[in-house]
N, C-alpha and C positions, 0 to 999 in steps of 0.2 A: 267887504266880501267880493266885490266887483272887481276892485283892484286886485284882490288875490288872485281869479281867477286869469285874469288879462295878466296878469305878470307870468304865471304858468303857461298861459298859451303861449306866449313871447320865448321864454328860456326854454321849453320843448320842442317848441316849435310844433310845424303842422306843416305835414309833407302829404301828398296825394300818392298811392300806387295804380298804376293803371291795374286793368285786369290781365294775367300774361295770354300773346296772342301768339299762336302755332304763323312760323315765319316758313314752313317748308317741313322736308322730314326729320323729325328727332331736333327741329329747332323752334327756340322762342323768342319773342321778345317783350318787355317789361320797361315801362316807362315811370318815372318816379318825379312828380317837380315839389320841391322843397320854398317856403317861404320864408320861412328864416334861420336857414343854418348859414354858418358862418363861411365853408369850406363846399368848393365842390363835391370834394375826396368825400365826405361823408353822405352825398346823395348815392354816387360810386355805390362806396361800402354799403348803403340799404340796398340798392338795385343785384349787387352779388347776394346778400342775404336772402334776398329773396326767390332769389334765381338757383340757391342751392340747395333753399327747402324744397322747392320745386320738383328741382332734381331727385333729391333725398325720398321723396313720396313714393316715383317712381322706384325707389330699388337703385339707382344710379347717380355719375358723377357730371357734375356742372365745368363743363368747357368752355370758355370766352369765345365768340365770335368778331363781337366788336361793342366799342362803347364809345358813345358820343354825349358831351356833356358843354353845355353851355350856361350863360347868365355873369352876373356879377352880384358876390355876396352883399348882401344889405341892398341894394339897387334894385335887383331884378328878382323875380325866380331864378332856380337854378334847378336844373331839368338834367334828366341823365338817362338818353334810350340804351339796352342794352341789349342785346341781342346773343344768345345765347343755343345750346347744345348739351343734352344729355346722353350719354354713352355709358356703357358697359364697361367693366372692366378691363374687358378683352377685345376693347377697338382699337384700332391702331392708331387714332389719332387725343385716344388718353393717354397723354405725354404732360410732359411740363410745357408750361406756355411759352409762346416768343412773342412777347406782344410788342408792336413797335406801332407808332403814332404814323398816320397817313401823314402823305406829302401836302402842303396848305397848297401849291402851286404845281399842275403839272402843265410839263412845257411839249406839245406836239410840234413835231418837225413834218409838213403838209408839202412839204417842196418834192417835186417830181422831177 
């Protein structure tokens, strides 16, 4: 019976979700670390899930701000903040996403 249980826990794995914290106006963010999934993409995909019911509660639609996700499968936790936005139908910036990955290196030019 011990065994079955410890094999369940393992192939479901066992993720934490923070509680979502108000980051500004009409913005949240929501922290999720996963122990044994295999795939960042699916700590991602709970932190959107949960970021949409959110949304949804309100009457409104979940817009990406930003997502930052770390760790290495099987190795580490795998952690995924998200940071997020609820809008109405009729805001201007309920559009389709342009999501593009930050720069790893930014180069400032200090020279006067």
């Amino acid at each position: 019976m011990k065994i079955t249980i410890l094999l369940a826990l393992f192939l479901f794995g066992c993720a934490t979700t923070s509680d979502i914290v108000p980051m500004g106006k009409d913005s949240y963010m929501v922290n999720i670390d996963s122990y044994t999934s295999v795939s960042p993409g699916e700590v991602t995909t709970q932190a959107a899930k949960t970021a949409n019911a959110y949304c949804d509660k309100q009457g409104k639609h979940m817009i990406v701000r930003r997502m930052d996700s770390s760790g290495i499968p099987w190795l580490t936790t795998l952690s995924t903040s998200f940071v997020f936005s609820c809008v109405t139908d009729d805001d201007p910036e309920f559009a389709r996403p342009n999501l593009q990955k930050d720069p790893t290196t930014i180069i400032e030019d200090q020279r006067k």
